[in-house]
mmCIF file of the N, C-alpha and C atoms, coordinates in Angstrom:
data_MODEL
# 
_entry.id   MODEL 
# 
loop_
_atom_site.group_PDB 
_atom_site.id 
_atom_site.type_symbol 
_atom_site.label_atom_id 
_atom_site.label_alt_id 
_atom_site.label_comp_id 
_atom_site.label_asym_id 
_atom_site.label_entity_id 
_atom_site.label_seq_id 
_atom_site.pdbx_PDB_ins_code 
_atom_site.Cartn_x 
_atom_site.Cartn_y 
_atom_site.Cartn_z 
_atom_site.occupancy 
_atom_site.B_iso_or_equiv 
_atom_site.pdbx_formal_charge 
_atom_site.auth_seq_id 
_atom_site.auth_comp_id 
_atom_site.auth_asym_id 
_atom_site.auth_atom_id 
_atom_site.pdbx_PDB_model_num 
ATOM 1   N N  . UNK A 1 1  ? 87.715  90.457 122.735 1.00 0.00 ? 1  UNK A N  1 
ATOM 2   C CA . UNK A 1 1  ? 88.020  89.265 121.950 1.00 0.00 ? 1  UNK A CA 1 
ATOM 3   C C  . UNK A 1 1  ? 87.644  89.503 120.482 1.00 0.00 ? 1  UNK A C  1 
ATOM 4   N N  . UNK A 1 2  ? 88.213  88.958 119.334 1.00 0.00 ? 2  UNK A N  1 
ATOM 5   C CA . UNK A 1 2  ? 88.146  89.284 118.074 1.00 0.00 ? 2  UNK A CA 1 
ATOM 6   C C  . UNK A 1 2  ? 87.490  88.832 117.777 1.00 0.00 ? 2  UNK A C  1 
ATOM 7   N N  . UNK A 1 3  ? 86.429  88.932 116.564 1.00 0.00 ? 3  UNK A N  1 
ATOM 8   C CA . UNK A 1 3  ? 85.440  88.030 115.819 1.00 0.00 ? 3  UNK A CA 1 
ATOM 9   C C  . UNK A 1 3  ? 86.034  87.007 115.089 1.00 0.00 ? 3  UNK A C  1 
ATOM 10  N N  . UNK A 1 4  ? 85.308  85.933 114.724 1.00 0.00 ? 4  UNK A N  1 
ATOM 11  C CA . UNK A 1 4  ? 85.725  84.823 113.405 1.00 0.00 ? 4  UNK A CA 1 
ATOM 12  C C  . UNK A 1 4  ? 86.350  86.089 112.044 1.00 0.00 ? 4  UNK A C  1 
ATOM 13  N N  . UNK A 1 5  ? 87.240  84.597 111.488 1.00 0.00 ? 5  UNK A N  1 
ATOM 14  C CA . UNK A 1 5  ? 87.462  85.628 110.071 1.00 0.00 ? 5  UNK A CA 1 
ATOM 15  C C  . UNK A 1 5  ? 86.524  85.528 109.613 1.00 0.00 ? 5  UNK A C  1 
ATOM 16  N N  . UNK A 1 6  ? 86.515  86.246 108.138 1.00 0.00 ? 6  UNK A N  1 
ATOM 17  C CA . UNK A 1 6  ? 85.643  86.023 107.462 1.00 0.00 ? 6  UNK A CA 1 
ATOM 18  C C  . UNK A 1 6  ? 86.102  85.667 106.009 1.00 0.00 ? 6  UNK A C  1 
ATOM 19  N N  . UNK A 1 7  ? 85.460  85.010 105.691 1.00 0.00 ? 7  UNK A N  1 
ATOM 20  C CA . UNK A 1 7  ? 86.176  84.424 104.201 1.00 0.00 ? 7  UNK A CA 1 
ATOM 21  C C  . UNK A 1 7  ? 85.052  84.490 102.855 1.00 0.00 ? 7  UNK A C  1 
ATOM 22  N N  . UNK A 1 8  ? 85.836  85.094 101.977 1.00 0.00 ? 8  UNK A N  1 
ATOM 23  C CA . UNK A 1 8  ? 84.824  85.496 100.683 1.00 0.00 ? 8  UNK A CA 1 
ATOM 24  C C  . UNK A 1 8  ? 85.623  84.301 99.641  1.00 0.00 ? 8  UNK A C  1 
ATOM 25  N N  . UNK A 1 9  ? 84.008  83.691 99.718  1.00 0.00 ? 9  UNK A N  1 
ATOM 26  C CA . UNK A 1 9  ? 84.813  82.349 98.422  1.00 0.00 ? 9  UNK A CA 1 
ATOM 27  C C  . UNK A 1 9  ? 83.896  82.214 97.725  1.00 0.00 ? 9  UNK A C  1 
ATOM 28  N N  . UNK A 1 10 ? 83.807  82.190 96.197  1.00 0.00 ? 10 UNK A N  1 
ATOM 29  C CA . UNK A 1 10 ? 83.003  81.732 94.987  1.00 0.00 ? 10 UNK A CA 1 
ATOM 30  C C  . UNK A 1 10 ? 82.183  80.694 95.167  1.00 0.00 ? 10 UNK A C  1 
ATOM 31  N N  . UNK A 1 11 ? 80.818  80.667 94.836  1.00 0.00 ? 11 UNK A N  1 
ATOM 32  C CA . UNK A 1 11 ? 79.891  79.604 95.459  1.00 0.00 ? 11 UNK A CA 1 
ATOM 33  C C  . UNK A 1 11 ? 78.677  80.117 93.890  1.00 0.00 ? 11 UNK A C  1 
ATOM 34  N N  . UNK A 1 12 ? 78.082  79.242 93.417  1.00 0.00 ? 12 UNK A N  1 
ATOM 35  C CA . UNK A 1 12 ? 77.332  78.929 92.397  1.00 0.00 ? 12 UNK A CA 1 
ATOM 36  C C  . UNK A 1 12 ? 77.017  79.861 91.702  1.00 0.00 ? 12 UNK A C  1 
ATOM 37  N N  . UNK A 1 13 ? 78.145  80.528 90.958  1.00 0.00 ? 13 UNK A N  1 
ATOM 38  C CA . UNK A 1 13 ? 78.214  81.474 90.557  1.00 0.00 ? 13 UNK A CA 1 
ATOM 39  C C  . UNK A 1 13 ? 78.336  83.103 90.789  1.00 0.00 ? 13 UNK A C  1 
ATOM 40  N N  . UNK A 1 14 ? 78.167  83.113 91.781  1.00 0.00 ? 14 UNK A N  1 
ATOM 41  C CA . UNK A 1 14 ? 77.809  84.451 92.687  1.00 0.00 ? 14 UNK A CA 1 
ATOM 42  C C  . UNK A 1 14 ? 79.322  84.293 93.961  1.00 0.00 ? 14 UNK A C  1 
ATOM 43  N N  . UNK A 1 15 ? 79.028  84.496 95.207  1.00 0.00 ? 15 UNK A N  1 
ATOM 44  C CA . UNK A 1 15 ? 80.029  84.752 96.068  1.00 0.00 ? 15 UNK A CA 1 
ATOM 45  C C  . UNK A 1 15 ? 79.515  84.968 97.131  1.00 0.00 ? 15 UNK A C  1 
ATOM 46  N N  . UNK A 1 16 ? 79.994  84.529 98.348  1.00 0.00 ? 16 UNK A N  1 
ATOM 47  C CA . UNK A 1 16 ? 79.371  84.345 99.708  1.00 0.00 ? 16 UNK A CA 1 
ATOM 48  C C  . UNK A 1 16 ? 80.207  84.873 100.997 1.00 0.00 ? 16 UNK A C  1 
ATOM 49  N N  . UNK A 1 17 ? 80.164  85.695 102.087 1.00 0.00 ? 17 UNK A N  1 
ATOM 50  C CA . UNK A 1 17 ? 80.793  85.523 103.085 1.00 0.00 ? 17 UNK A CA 1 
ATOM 51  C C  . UNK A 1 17 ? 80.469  84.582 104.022 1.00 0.00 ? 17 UNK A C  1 
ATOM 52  N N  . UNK A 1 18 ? 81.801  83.870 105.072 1.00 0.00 ? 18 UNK A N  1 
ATOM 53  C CA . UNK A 1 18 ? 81.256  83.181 105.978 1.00 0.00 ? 18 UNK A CA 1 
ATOM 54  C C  . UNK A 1 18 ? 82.352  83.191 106.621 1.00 0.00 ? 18 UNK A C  1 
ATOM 55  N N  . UNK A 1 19 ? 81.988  83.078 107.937 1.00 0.00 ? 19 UNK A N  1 
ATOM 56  C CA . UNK A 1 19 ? 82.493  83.477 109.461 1.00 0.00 ? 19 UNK A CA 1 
ATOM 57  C C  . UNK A 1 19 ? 83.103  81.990 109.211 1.00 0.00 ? 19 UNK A C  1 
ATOM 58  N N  . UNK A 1 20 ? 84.456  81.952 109.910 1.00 0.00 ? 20 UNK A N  1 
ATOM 59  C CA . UNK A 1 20 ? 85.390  80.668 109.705 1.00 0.00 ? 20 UNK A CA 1 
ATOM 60  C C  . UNK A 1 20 ? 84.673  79.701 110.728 1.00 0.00 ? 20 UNK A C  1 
ATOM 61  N N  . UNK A 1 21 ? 84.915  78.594 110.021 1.00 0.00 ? 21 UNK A N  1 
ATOM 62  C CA . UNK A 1 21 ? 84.093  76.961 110.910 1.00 0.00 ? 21 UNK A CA 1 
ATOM 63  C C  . UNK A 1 21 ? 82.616  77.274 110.491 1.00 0.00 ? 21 UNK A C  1 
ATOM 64  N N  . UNK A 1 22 ? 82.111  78.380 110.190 1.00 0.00 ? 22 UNK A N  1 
ATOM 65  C CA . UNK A 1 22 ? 80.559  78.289 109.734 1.00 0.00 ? 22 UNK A CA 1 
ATOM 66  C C  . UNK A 1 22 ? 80.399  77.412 108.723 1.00 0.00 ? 22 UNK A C  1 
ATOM 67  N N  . UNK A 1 23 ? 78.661  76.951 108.669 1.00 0.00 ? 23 UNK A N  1 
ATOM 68  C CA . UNK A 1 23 ? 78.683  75.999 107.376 1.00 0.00 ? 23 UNK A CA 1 
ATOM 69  C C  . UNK A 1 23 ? 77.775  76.699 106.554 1.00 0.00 ? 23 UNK A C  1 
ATOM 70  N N  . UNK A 1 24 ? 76.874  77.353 107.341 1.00 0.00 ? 24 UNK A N  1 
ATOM 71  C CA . UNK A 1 24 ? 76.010  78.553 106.303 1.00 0.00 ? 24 UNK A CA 1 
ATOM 72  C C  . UNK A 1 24 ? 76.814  79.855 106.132 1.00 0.00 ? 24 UNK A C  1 
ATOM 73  N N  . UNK A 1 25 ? 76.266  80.080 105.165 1.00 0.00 ? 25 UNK A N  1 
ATOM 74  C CA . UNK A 1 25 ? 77.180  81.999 104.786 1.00 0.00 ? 25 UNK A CA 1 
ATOM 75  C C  . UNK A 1 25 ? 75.896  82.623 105.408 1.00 0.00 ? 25 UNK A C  1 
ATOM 76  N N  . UNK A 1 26 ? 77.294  83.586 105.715 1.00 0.00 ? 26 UNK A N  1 
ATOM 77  C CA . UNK A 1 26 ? 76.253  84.763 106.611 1.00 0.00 ? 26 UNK A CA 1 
ATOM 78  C C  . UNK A 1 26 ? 76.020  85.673 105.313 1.00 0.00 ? 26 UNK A C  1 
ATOM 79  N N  . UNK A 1 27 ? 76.742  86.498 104.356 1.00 0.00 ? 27 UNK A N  1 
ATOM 80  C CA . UNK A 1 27 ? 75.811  87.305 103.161 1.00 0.00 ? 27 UNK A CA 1 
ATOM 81  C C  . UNK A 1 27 ? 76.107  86.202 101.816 1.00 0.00 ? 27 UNK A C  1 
ATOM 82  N N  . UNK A 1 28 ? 74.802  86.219 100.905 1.00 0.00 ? 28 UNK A N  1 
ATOM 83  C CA . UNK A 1 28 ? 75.537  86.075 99.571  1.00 0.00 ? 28 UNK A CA 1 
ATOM 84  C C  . UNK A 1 28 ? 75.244  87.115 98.370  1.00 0.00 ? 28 UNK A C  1 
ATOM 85  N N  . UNK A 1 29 ? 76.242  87.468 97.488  1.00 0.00 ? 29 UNK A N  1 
ATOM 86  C CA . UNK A 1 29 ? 76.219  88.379 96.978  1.00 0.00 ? 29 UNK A CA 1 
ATOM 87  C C  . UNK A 1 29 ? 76.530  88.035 95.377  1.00 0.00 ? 29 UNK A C  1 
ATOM 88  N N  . UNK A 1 30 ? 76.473  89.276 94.713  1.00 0.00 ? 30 UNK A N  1 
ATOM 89  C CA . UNK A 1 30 ? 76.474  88.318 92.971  1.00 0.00 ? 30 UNK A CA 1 
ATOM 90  C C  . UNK A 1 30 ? 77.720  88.610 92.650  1.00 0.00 ? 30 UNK A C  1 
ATOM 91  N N  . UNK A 1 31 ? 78.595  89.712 93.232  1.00 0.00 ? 31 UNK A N  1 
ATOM 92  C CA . UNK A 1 31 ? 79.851  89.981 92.802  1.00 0.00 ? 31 UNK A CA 1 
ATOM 93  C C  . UNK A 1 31 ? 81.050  89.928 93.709  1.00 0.00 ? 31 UNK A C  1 
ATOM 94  N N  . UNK A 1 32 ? 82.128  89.504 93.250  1.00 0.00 ? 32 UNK A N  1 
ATOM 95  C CA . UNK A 1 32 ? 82.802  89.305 94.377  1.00 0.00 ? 32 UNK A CA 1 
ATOM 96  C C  . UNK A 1 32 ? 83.357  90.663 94.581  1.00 0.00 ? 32 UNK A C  1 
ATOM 97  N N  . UNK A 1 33 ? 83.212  91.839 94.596  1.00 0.00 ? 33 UNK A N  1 
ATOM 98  C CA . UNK A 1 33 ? 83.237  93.122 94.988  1.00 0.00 ? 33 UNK A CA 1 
ATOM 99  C C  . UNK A 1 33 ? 82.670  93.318 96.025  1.00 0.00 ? 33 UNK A C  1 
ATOM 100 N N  . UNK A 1 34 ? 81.178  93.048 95.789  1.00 0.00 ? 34 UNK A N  1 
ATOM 101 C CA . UNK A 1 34 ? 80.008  93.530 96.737  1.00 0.00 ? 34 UNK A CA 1 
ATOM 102 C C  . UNK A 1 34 ? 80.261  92.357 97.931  1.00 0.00 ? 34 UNK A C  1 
ATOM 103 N N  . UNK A 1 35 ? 80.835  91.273 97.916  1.00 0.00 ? 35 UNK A N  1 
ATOM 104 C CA . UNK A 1 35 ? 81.168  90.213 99.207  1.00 0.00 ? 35 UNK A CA 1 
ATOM 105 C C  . UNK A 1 35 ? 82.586  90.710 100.132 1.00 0.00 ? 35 UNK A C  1 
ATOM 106 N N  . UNK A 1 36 ? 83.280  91.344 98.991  1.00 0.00 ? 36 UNK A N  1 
ATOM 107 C CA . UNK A 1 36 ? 84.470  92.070 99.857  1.00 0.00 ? 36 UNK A CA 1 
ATOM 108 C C  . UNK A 1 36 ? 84.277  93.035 100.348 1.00 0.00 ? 36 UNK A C  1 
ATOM 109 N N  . UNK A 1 37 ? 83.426  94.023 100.055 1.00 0.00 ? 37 UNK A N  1 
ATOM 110 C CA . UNK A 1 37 ? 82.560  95.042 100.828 1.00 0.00 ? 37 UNK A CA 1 
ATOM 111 C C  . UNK A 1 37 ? 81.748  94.520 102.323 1.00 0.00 ? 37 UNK A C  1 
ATOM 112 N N  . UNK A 1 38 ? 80.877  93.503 101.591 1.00 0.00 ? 38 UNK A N  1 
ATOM 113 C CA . UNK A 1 38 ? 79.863  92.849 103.165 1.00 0.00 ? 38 UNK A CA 1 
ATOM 114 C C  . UNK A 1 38 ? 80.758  92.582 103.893 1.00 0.00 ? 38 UNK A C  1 
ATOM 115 N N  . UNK A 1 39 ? 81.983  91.289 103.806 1.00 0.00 ? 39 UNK A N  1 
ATOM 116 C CA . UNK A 1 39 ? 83.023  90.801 104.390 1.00 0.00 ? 39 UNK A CA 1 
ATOM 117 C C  . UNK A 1 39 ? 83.686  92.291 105.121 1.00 0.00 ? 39 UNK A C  1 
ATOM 118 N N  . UNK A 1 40 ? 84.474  93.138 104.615 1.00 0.00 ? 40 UNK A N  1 
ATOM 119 C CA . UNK A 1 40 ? 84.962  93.941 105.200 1.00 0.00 ? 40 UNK A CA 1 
ATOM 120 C C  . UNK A 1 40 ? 84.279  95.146 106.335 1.00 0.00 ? 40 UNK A C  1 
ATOM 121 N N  . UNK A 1 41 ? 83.217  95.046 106.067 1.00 0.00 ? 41 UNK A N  1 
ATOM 122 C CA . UNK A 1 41 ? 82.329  95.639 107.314 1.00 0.00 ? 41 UNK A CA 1 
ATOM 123 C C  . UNK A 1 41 ? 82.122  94.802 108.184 1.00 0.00 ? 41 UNK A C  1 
ATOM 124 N N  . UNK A 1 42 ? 81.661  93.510 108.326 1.00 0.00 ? 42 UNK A N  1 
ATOM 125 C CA . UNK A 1 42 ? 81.897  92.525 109.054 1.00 0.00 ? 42 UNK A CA 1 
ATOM 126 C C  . UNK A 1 42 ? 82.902  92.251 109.947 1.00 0.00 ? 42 UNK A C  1 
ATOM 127 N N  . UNK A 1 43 ? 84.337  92.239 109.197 1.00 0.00 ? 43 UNK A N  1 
ATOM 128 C CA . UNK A 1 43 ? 85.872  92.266 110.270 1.00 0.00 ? 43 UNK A CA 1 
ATOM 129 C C  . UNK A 1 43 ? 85.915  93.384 110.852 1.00 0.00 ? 43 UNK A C  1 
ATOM 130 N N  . UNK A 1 44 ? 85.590  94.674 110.363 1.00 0.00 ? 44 UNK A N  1 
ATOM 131 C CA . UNK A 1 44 ? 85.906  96.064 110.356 1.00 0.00 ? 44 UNK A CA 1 
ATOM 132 C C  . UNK A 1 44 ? 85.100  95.782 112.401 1.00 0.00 ? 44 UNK A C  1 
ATOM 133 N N  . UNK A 1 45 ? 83.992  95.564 112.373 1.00 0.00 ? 45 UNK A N  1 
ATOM 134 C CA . UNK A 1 45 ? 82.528  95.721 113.639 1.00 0.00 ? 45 UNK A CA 1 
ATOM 135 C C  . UNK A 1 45 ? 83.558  94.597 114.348 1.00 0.00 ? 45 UNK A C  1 
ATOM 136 N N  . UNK A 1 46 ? 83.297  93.284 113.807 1.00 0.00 ? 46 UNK A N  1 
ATOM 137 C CA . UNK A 1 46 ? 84.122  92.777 115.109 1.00 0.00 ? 46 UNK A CA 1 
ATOM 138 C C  . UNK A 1 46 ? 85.711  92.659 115.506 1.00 0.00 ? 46 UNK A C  1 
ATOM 139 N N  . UNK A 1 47 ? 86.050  93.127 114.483 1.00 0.00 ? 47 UNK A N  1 
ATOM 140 C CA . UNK A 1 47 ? 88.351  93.257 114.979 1.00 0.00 ? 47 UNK A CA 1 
ATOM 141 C C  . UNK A 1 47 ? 88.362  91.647 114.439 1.00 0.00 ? 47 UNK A C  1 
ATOM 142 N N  . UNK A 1 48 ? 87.848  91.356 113.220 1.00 0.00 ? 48 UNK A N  1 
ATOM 143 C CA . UNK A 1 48 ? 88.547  90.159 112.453 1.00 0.00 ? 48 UNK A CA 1 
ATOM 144 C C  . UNK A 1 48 ? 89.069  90.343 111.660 1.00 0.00 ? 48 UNK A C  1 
ATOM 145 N N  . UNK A 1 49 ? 89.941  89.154 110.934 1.00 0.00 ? 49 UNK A N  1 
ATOM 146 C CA . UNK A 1 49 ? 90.644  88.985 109.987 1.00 0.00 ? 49 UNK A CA 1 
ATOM 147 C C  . UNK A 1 49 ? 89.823  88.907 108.556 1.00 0.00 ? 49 UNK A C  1 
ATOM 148 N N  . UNK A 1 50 ? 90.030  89.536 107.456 1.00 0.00 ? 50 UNK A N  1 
ATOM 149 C CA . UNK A 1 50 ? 89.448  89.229 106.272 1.00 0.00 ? 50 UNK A CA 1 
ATOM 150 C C  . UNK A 1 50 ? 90.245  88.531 104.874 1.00 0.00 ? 50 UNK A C  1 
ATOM 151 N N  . UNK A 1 51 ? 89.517  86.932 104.659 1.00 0.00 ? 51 UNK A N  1 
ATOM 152 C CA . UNK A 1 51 ? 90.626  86.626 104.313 1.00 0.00 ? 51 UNK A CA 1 
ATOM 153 C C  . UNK A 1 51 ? 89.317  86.370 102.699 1.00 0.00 ? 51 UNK A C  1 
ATOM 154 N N  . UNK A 1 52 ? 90.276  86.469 101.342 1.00 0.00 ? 52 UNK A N  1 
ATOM 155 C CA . UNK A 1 52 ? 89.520  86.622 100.210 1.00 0.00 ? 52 UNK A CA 1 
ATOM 156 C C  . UNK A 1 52 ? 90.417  85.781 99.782  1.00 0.00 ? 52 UNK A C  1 
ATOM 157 N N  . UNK A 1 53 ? 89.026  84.537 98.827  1.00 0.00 ? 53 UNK A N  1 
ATOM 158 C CA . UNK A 1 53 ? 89.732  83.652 98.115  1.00 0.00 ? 53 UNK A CA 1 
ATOM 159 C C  . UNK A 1 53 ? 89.482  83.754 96.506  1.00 0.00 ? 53 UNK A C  1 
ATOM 160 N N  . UNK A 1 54 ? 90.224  83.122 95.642  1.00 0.00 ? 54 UNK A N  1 
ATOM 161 C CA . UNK A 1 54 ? 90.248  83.713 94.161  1.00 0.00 ? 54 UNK A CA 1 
ATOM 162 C C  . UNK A 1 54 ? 88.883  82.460 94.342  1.00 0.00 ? 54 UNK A C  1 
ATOM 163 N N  . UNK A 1 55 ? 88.582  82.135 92.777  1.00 0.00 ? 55 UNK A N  1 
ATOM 164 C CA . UNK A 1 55 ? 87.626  81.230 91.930  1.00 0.00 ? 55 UNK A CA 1 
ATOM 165 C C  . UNK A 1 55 ? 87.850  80.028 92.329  1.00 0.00 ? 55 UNK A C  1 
ATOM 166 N N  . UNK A 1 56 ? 89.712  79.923 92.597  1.00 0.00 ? 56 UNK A N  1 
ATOM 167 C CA . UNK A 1 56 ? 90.375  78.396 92.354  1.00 0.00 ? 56 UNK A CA 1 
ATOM 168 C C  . UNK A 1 56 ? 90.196  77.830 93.916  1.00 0.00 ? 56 UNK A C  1 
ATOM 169 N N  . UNK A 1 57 ? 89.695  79.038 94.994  1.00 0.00 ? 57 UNK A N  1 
ATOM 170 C CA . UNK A 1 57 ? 89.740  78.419 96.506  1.00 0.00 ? 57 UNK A CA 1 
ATOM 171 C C  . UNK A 1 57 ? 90.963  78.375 96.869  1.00 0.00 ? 57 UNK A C  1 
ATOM 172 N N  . UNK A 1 58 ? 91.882  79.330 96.104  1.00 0.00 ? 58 UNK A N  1 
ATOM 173 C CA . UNK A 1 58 ? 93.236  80.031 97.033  1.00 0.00 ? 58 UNK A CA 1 
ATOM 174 C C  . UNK A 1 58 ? 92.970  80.933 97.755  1.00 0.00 ? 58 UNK A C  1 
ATOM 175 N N  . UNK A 1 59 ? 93.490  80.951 99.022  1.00 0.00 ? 59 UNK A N  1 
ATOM 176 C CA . UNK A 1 59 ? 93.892  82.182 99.288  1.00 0.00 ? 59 UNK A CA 1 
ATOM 177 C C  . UNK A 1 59 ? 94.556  83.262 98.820  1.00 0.00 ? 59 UNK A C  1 
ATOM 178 N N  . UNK A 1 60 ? 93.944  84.579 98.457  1.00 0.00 ? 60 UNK A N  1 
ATOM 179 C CA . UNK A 1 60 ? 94.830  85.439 97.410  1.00 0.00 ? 60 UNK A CA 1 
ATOM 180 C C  . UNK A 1 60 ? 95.000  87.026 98.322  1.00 0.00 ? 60 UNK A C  1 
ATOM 181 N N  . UNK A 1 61 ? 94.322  86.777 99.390  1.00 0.00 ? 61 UNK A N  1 
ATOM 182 C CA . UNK A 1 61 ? 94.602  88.238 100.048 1.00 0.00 ? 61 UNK A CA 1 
ATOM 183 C C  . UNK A 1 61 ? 93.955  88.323 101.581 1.00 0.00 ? 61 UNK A C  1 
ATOM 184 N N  . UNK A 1 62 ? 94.752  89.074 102.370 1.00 0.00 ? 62 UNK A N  1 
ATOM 185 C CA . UNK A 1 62 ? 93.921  88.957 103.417 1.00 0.00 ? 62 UNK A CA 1 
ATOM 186 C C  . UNK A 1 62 ? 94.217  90.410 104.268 1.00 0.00 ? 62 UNK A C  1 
ATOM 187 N N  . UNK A 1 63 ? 93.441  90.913 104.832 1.00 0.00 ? 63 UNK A N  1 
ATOM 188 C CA . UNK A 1 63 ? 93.239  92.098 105.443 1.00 0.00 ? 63 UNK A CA 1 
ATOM 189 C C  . UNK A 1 63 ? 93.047  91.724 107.272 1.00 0.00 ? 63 UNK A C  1 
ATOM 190 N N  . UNK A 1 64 ? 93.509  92.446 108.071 1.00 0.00 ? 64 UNK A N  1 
ATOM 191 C CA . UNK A 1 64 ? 93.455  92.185 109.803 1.00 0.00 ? 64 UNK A CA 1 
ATOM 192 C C  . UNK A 1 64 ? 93.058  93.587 110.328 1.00 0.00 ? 64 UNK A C  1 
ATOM 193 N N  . UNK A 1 65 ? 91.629  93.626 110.751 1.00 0.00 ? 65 UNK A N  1 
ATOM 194 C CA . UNK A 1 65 ? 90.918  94.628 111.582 1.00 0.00 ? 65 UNK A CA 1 
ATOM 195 C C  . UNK A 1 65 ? 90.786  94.275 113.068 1.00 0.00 ? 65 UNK A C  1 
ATOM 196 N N  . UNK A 1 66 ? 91.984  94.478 113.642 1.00 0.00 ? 66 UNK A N  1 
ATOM 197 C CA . UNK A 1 66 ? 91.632  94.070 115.166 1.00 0.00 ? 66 UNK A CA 1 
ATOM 198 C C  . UNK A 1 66 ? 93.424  93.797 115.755 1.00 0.00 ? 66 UNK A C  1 
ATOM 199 N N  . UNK A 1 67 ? 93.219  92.792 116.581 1.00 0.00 ? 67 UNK A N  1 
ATOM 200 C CA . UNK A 1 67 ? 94.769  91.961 116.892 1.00 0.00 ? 67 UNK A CA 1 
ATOM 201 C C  . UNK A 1 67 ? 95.190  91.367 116.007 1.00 0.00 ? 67 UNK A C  1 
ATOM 202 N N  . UNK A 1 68 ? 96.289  92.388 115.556 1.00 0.00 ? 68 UNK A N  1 
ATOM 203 C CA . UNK A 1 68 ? 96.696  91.080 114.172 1.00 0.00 ? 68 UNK A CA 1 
ATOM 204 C C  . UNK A 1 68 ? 98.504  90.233 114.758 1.00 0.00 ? 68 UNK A C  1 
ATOM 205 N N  . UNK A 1 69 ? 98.019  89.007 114.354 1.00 0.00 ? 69 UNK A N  1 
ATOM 206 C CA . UNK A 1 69 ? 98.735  87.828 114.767 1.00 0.00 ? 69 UNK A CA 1 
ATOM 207 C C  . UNK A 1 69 ? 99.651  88.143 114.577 1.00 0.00 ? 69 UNK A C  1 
ATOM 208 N N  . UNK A 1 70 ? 100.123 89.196 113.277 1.00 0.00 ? 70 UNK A N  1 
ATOM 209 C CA . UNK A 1 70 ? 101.413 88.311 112.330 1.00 0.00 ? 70 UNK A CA 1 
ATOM 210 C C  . UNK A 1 70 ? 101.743 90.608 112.198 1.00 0.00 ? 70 UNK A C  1 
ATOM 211 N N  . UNK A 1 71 ? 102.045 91.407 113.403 1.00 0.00 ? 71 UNK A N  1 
ATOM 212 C CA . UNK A 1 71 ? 102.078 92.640 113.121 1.00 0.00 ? 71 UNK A CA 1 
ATOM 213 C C  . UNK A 1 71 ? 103.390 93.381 111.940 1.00 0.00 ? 71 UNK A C  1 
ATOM 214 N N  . UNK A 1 72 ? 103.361 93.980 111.367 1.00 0.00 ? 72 UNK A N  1 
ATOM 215 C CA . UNK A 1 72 ? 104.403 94.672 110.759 1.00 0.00 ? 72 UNK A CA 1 
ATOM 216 C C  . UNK A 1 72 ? 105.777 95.179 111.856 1.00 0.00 ? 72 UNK A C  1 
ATOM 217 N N  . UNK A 1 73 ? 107.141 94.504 111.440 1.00 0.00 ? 73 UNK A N  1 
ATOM 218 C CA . UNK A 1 73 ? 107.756 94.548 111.657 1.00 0.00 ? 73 UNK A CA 1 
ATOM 219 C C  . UNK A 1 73 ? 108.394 96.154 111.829 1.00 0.00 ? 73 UNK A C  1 
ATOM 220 N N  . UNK A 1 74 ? 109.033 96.709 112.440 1.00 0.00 ? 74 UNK A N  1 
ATOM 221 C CA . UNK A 1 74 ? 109.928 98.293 112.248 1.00 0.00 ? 74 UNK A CA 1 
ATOM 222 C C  . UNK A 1 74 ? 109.220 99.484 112.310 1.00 0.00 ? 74 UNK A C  1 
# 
């Protein structure tokens, strides 16, 4: 079974990962580099989805380590 995603979103200046439906972040980090790093070892261990949001709390990118829902076509 796959892990929660994980979602890297801007939080008081710095940047946080957190496992989807969580209300605490599991890392926080000062750059959003170093959260897409934590985040991506995170999906990488459990076969989740990594989904990265800009400043504005868009979704701007997302990465699938595991069963991915939505596979490449051909």
């Amino acid at each position: 079974m796959a892990g929660k995603s994980q979602h890297v979103v801007p939080h008081n200046g710095g940047w946080t990962v957190k496992g989807a439906g969580n209300s605490r972040a599991t890392s926080v980090q000062p750059t959003e580099a170093k959260a897409i790093e934590a985040a991506r070892a995170i999906a990488k261990h459990q076969g989740a989805e990594l989904v990265i949001h800009g400043r504005d709390g868009q979704i701007r990118a997302k990465d699938s380590y595991g069963n991915d829902p939505y596979p490449p076509k051909g």
